[in-house]
C-alpha positions as CSV (number, residue, x, y, z in Angstrom):
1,X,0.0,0.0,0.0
2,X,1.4,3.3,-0.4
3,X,1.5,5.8,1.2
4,X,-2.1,7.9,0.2
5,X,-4.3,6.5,2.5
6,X,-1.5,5.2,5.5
7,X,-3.2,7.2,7.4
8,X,-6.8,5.7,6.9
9,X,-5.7,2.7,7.2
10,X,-4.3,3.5,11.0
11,X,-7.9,3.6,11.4
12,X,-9.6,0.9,9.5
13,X,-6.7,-1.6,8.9
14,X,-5.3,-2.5,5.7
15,X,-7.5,-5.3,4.5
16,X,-10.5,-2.4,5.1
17,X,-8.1,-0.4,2.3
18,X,-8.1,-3.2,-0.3
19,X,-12.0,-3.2,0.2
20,X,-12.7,0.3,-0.3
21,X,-10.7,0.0,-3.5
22,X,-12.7,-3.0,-4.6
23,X,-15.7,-0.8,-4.0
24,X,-18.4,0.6,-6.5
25,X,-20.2,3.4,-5.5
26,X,-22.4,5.5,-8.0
27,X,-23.6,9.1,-6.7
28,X,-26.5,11.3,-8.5
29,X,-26.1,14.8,-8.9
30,X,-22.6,16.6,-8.4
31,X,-23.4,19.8,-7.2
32,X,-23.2,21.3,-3.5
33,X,-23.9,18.7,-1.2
34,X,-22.6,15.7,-4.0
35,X,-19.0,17.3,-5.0
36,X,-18.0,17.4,-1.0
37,X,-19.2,13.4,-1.0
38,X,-17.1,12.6,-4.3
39,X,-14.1,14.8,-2.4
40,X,-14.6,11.8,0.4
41,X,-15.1,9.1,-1.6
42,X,-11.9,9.5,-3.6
43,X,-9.7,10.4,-0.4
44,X,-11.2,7.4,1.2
45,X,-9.9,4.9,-1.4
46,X,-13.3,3.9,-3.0
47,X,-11.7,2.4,-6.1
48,X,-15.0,2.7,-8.8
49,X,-16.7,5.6,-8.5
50,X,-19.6,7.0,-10.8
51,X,-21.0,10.1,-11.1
52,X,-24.1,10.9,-12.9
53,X,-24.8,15.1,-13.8
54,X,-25.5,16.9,-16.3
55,X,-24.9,20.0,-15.7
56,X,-21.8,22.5,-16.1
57,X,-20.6,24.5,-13.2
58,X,-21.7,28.4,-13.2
59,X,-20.2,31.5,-11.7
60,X,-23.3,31.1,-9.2
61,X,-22.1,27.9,-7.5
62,X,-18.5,29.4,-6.8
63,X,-20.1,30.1,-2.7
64,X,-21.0,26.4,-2.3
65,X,-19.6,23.4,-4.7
66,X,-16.0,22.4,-4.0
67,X,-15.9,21.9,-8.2
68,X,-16.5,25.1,-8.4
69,X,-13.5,28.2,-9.4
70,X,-13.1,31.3,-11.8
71,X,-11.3,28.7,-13.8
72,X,-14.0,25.8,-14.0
73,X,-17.2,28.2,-14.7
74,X,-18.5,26.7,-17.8
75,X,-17.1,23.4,-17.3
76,X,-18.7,19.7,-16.5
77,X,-19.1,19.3,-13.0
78,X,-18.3,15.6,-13.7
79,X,-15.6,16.3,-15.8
80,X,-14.1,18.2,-13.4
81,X,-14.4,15.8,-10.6
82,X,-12.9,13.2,-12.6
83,X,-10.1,14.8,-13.2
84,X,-9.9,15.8,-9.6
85,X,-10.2,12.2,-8.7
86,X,-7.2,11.6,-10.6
87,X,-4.9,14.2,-9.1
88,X,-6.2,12.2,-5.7
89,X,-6.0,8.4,-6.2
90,X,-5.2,7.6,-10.1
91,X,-5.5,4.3,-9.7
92,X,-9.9,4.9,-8.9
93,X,-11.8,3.8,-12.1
94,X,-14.0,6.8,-12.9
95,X,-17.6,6.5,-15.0
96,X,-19.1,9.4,-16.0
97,X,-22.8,9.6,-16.9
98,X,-24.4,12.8,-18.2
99,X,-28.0,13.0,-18.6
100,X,-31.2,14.0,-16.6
101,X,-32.9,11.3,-14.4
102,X,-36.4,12.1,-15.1
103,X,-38.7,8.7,-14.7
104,X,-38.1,5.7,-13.8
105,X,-36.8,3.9,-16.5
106,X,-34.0,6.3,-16.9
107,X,-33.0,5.2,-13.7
108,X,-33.4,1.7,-14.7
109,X,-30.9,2.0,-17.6
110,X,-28.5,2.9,-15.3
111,X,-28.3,0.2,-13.8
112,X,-28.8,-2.7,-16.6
113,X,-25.3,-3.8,-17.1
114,X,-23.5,-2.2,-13.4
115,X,-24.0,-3.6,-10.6
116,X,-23.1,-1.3,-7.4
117,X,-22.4,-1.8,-3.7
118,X,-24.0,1.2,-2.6
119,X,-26.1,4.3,-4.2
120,X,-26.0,8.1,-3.4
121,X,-28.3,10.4,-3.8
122,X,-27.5,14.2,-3.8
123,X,-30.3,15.1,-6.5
124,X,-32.3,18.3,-5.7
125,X,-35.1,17.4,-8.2
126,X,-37.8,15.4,-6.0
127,X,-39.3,13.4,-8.7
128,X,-35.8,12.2,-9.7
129,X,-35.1,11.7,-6.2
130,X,-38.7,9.1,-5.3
131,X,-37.6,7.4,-8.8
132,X,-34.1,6.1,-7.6
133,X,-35.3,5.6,-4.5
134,X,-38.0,3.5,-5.6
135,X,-36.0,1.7,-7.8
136,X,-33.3,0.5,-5.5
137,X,-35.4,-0.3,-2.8
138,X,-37.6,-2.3,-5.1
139,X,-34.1,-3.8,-6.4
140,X,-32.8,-4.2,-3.2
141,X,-29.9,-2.1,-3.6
142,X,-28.0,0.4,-0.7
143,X,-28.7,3.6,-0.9
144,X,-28.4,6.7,0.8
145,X,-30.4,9.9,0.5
146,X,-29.7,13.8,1.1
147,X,-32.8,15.8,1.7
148,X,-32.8,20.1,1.6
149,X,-29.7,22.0,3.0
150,X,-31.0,25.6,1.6
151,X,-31.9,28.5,3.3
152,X,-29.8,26.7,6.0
153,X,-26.9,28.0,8.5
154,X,-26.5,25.6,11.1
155,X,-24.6,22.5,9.6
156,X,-24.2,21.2,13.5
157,X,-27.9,20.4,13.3
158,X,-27.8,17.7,10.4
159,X,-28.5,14.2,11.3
160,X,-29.0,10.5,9.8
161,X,-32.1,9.1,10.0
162,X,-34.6,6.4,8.1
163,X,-37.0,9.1,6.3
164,X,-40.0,7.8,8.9
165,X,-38.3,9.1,11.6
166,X,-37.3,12.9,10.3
167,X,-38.8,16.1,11.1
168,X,-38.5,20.2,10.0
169,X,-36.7,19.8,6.6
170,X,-39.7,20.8,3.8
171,X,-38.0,18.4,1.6
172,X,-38.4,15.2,4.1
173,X,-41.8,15.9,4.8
174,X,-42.4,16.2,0.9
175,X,-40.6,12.8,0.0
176,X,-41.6,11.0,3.5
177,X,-45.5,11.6,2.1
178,X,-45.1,10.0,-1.6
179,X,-42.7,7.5,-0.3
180,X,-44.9,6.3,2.5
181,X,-47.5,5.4,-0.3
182,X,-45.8,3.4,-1.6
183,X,-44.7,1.5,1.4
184,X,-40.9,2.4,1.6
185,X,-40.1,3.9,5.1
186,X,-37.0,3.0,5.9
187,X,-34.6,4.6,3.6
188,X,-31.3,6.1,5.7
189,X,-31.3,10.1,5.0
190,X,-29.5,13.0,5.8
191,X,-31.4,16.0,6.8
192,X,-31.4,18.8,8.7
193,X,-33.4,20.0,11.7
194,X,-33.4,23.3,11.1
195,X,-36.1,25.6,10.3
196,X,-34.9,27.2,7.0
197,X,-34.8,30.6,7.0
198,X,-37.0,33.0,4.5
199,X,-34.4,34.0,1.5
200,X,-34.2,37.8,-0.3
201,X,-36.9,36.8,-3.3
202,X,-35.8,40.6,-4.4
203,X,-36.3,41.1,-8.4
204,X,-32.1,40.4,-8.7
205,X,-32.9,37.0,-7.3
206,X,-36.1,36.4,-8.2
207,X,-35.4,33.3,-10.5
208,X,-33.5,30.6,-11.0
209,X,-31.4,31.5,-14.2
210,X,-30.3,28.6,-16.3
211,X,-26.6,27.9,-16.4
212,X,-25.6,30.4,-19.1
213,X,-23.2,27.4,-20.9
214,X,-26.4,25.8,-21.8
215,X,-29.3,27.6,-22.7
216,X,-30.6,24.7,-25.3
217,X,-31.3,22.7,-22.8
218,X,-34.1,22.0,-20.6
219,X,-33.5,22.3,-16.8
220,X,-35.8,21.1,-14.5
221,X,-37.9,23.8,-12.3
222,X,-37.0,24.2,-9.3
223,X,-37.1,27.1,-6.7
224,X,-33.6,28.9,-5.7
225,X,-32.9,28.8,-2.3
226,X,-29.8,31.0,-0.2
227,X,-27.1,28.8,0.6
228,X,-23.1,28.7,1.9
229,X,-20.1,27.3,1.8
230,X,-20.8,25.1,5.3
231,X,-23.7,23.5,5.8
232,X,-24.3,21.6,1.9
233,X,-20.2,20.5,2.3
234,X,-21.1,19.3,6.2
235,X,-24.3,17.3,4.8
236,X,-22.0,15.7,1.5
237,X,-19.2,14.4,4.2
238,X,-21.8,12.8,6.7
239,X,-23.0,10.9,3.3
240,X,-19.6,9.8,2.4
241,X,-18.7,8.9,5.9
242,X,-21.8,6.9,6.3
243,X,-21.5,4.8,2.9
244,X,-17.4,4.4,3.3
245,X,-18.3,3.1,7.4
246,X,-21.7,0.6,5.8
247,X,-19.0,-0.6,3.2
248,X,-16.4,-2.1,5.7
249,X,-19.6,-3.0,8.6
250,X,-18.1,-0.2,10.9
251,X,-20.9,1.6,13.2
């Protein structure tokens, strides 16, 4: 072993290092809370990572998304990663998948020919989010989901939790209702017990403006909430730290 993750495996033990490496792990949506998990991930050792996006990084997500610098605006935010992921561990076997996970069967396609020890999450789009959800349940497949972390300032009050048992977070309450019709109440989550606080819906922020590198393409709609640099980062490393701790059984 050399010397990258000595330090790690101080922790876990060596044979816990070759595991990680032999690990595949596929995350949804790159963005604030899903670039910080990715950061993890890679530093961690996970040795097969996938990232699904579509999206390229805009001057707007410089506050929040570690991806995100002067010198990446424009740029895929899975691109970007990837080649981050290299600089960390070059030996991690990187997929990229760029699309939008609309229905169901989208999701489905994803997984036809991969098979994947543990799923992630970090969508913002809530139909997208009860699809994958559904589906890996359903499939019997890991997976870990990150609720709302806008309008949010407290990243000392996030929490894991099966989605039955959260409580505050607009976004829980949202997904706990659909998914609790269709019977699935257990799914692990991280969410936040804050009460979000009421952003500036002035004219200059009135909208969510498409990403400006892509103005032929359809975006999904979606409110803009206030955010930071603390509390989306905090949520992506409790996600990380949970899947990289279920990987090797360590509470």
């Amino acid at each position: 072993m050399n010397q990258t993750f000595s330090r790690f495996a101080m922790l876990v033990g060596k044979n816990n290092i070759q595991k990680l490496q032999n690990s595949k792990v596929i995350i949804f949506g790159i963005g604030g809370v899903g670039s910080y998990t990715v950061e993890a991930l890679a530093r961690s050792g996970v040795g097969h990572i996938t990232m699904v996006d579509f999206d390229e990084i805009s001057e707007s997500n410089i506050n929040r998304q570690l991806h995100s610098l002067h010198s990446t605006v424009g740029k895929s935010k899975t691109e970007v990663m990837k080649a981050r992921i290299y600089d960390i561990n070059p030996e991690c076997e990187v997929k990229l998948i760029k699309q939008l996970i609309y229905t169901y069967e989208n999701v489905k396609k994803i997984f036809e020919n991969q098979k994947y020890d543990f799923v992630i999450d970090a969508i913002d789009v809530i139909t997208s989010k009860i699809n994958l959800i559904e589906f890996c349940v359903k499939n019997k497949i890991k997976i870990i989901s990150s609720m709302g972390f806008g309008n949010k300032m407290h990243p000392e009050m996030i929490e894991i939790a099966k989605i039955k048992n959260t409580s505050v977070c607009p976004m829980a309450r949202t997904i706990r209702s659909i998914l609790k019709k269709k019977r699935i109440t257990d799914v692990p989550v991280v969410y936040s017990k804050e009460v979000p606080l009421v952003p500036d819906k002035s004219e200059l922020f009135k909208e969510e403006m498409p990403t400006e590198f892509r103005k032929n393409n359809e975006m999904p709609k979606k409110s803009t909430p206030g955010s930071n640099a603390f509390v989306p980062g905090t949520a992506g490393l409790i996600l990380a730290s949970y899947v990289v701790r279920k990987l090797l059984e360590i509470k």
